[in-house]
N, C-alpha and C positions, 0 to 999 in steps of 0.2 A: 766340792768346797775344800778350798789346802786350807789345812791349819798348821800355822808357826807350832815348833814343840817347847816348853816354858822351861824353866831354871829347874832341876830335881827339887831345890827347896823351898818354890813356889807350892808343890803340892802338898807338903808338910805344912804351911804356913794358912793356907786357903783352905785344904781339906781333909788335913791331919793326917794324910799319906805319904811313907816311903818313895812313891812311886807313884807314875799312873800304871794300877792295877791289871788293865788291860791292852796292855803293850804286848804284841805276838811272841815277845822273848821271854815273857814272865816265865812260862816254866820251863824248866832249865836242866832239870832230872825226877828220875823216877819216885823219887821220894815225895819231891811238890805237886806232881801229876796226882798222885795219890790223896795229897791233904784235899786237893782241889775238885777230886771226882765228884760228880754229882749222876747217881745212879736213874737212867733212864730203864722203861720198859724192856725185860730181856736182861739186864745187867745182872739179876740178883741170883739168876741164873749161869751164868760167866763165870762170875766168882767161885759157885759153888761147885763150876766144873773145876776149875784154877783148883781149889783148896783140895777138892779129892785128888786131885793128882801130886800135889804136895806133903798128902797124906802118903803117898804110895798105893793105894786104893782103887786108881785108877790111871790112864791116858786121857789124852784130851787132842782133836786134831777139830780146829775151827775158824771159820772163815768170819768178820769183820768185815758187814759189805753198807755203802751209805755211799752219799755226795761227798766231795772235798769241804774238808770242814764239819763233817758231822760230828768230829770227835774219833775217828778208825787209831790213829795214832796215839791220843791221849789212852784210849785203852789197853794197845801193846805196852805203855810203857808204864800202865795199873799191871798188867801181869808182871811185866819184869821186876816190877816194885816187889809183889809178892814173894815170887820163886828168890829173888839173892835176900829176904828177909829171911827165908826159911832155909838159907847158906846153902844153894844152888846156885847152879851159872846161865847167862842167856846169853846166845847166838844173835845178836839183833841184825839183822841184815837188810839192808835201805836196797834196794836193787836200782841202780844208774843208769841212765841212759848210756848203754853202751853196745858193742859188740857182744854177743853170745858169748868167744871166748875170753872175754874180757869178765864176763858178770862170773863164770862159772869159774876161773881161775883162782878172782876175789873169796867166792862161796869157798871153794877145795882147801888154800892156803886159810881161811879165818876158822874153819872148821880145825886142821891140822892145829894151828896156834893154841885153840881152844884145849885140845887133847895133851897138846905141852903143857899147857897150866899158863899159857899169857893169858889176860886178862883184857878179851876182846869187844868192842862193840863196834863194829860199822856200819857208818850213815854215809851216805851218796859216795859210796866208792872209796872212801878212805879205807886204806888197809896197816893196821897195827903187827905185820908177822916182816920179819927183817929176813930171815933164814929163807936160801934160795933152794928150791926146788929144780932139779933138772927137769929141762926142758921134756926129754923124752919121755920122764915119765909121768910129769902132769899134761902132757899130751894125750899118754895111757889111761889115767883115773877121766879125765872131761871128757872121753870117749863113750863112756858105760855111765849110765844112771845109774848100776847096779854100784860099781864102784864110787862114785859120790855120795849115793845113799849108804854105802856103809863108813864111810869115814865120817861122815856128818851123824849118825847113830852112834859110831864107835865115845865119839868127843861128850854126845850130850848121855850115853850110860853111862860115864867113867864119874859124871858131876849130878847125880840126879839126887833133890828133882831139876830139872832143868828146862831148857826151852832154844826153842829155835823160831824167831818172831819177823814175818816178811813181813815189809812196806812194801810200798811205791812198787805192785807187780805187774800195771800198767804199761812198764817199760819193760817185762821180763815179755807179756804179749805180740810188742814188735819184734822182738827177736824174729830173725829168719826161721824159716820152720824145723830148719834141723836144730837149732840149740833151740829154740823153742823145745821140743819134745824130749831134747835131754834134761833140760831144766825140772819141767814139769812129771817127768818120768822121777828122778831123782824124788824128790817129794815124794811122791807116790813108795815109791823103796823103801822111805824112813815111816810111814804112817802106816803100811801096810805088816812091819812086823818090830813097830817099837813097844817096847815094854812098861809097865806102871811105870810113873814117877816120868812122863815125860809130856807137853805140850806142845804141839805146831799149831803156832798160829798165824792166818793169812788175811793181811788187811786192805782191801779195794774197793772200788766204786759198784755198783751192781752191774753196768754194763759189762767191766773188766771180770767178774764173775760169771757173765754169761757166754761169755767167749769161753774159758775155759771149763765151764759144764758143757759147753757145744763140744768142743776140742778135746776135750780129757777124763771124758766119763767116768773110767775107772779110778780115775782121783778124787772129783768133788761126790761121787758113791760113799765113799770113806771119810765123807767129812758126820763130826760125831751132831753137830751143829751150825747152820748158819744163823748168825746173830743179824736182823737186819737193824740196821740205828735208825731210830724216829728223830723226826723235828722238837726241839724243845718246847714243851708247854710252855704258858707265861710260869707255873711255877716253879717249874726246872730253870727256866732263866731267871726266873728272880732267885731260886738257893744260889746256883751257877754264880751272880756278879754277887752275892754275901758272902758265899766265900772265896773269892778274888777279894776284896775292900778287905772283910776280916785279917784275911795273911799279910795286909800291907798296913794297915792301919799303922801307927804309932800309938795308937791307946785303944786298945781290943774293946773298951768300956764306951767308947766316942757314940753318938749317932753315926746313920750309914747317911754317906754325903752326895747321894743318888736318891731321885725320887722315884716309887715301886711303880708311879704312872710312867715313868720314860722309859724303865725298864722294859714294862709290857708293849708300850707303844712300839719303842724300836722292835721287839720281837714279834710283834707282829707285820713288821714294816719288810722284815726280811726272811718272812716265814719257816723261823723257828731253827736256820742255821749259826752252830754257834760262835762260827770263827768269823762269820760276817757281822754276830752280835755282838763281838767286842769289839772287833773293828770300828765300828760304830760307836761304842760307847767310850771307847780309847779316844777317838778325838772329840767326844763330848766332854768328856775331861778335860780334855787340851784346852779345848775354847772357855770353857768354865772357868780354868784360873787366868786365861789370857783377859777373862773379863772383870778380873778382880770377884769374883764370888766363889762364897763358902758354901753351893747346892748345885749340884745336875740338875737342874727342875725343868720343867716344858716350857718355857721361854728359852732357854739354850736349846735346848733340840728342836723347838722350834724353828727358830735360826738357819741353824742347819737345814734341815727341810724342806726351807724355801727353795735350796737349788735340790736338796737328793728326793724330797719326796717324788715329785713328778717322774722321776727318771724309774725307781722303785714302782710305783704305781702301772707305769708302761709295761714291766717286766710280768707283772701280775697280770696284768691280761692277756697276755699273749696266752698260746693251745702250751700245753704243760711237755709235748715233746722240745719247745725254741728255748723254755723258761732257764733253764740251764747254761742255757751259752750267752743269752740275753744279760744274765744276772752276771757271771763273767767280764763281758765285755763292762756293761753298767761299773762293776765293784771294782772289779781288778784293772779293769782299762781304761777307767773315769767316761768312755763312752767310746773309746778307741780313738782314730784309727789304731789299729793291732794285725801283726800280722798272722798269717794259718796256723805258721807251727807255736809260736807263742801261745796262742788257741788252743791248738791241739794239747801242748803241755798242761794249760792250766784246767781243760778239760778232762785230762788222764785219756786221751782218746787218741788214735791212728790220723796221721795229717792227713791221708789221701777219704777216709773216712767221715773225717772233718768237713774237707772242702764239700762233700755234698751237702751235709747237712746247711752250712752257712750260704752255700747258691740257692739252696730249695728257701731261704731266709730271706734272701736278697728278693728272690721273685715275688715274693709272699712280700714285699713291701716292711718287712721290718728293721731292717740292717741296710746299707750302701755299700758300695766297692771304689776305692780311689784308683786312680791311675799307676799307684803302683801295686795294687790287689788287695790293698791293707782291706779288713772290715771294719767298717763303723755304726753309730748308732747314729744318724742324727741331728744336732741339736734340738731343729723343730720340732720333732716329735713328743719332744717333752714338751714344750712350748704348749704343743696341741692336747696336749694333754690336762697342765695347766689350765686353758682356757676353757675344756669341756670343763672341767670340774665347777671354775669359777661359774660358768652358765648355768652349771646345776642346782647350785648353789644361791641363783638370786631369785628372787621373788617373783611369782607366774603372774603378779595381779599389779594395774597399773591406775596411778590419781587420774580419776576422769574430773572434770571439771565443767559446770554446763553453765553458758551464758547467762547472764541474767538482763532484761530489756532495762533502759534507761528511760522511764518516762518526763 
């Protein structure tokens, strides 16, 4: 279901908001990340590794492993909150779809900057270091893990406490296998003899985890922690959208302009992921002031519903290894078609990898194939799914009626 997006000062007028709340850009830095955290099972634990290492008291080397959208990100960017509170530096580095010598040049050069004293953060490939490096001898350092792992040590001792914080390592996995192992060696150099006062921290999917405990034992051995993310309870998403509404409010004092039943409903609708739970409730919003009302209530999500629940419902029954790529296709691709690598990407997963899992789908009758290989979901299937419901739904007992004689 598309929804039109309303005037900024529709929401202020209908529901006393800056803003719709849950807009995927709402947070914007490490500062807001933080006001907005809503600590799940295992967090309080994080922190308290985060904090002794800020102390000087300790290191910290920890893996961030969940679905897309679990929150892996919103976490990294709770640490970095912390460490430049406590007037440290963080290394953030988004790892790009790219070439091996491509990703490792970016790492070498942002590391280097960091030791200058620029003031670096990079997200998918952008590089803040101007100062050119000869060829020959950033040839020499991307050669040696040993040589990466000390200049990337060297930058975060000189700033500690500090941090060196990977995303998106998904795509450091495809790498060919020789930068593959410099990559992951590298890591391995800095976690194996860094000193108090510093964190690595690695945030991915659990499958992308499980490649690299297959692949790189001597590195995820040394991990001090894996943090696994759970699904949001209804009460975490209900804190969760209180404080989204609270930070945008116009009068912190206001009633909350969402009802705690659509809250739960939707989060139970999309089992407990939280970037599919705003998503959801972002255009619940939308449609709310496009309806002239001052409530989220279950008549607007109902609304909605009509065409997404069926489609949701479907995904939920499927066996829990499709559910993944199902909800994908469902969320991210309104039902598809879409094609492999697009998949692959919004999966965090290898395209050649992919395509089986999506033909072993195909045959299993729950996805289709166009003519040009796209995958899809569909329509009817929601349809059929709809109508089971509605059959379940009606009454097993029927007016009998018996003649009666005219005499």
């Amino acid at each position: 279901m598309s929804i039109s997006t309303p005037p900024i000062r529709a929401y202020e007028k209908l529901l006393g908001l800056k803003r719709n709340p849950f807009k995927t850009l709402s947070i914007i830095s490490p500062e807001e990340a933080s006001a907005l955290f809503v600590k799940q099972e295992g967090d309080g634990l994080l922190l308290a590794m985060v904090a002794e290492t800020i102390a000087g008291s300790g290191s910290a080397f920890i893996a961030l492993t969940g679905p897309k959208g679990s929150g892996r990100t919103h976490r990294l960017m709770v640490i970095e909150d912390s460490i430049e509170r406590a007037g440290g530096k963080v290394l953030y580095f988004d790892v790009a779809m790219a070439s091996g010598p491509d990703i490792l040049d970016r790492l070498i050069k942002t590391a280097m900057s960091l030791s200058a004293g620029i003031a670096v953060k990079i997200k998918r490939g952008l590089l803040g270091y101007t100062e050119t490096i000869p060829e020959e001898e950033l040839e020499e350092i991307r050669s040696s893990p040993v040589k990466i792992g000390d200049i990337i040590l060297d930058a975060l001792e000189k700033h500690r406490p500090a941090a060196i914080l990977l995303d998106g390592l998904h795509n450091a996995i495809q790498m060919g296998e020789y930068w593959r192992f410099i990559f992951f060696e590298a890591i391995r150099e800095i976690v194996s003899s860094m000193p108090e006062g510093i964190v690595v921290a690695m945030a991915m999917s659990n499958g992308t985890y499980e490649k690299i405990d297959e692949s790189f034992p001597a590195l995820s051995s040394r991990l001090h922690h894996r943090f696994l993310i759970h699904p949001l309870t209804n009460e975490e998403a209900l804190m969760l959208v209180e404080r989204r509404v609270r930070a945008y409010q116009v009068h912190r004092s206001a009633q909350m302009p969402i009802e705690e039943e659509v809250v739960v409903r939707a989060n139970e609708l999309i089992e407990g992921n939280p970037r599919r739970l705003l998503k959801l409730l972002s255009r619940a919003v939308d449609l709310t002031v496009l309806l002239g009302k001052r409530m989220v209530d279950m008549e607007v999500l109902g609304s909605m519903l009509k065409v997404d629940e069926p489609k949701f419902e479907y995904v939920k029954k499927a066996v829990d290894k499709y559910k993944d790529e199902l909800f994908v296709l469902v969320d991210e691709f309104d039902g598809g078609p879409a094609e492999l690598e697009a998949i692959a990407e919004a999966m965090e997963a290898i395209p050649s990898e992919e395509r089986v899992k999506l033909e072993a789908m195909v045959i299993a009758g729950l996805i289709e194939k166009d003519s040009a290989g796209r995958y899809y979901v569909p329509p009817d299937r929601f349809l059929k799914e709809r109508e089971e419901k509605e059959e379940l739904t009606k009454p097993k007992w029927k007016l009998r009626f018996r003649r009666r004689k005219i005499r």
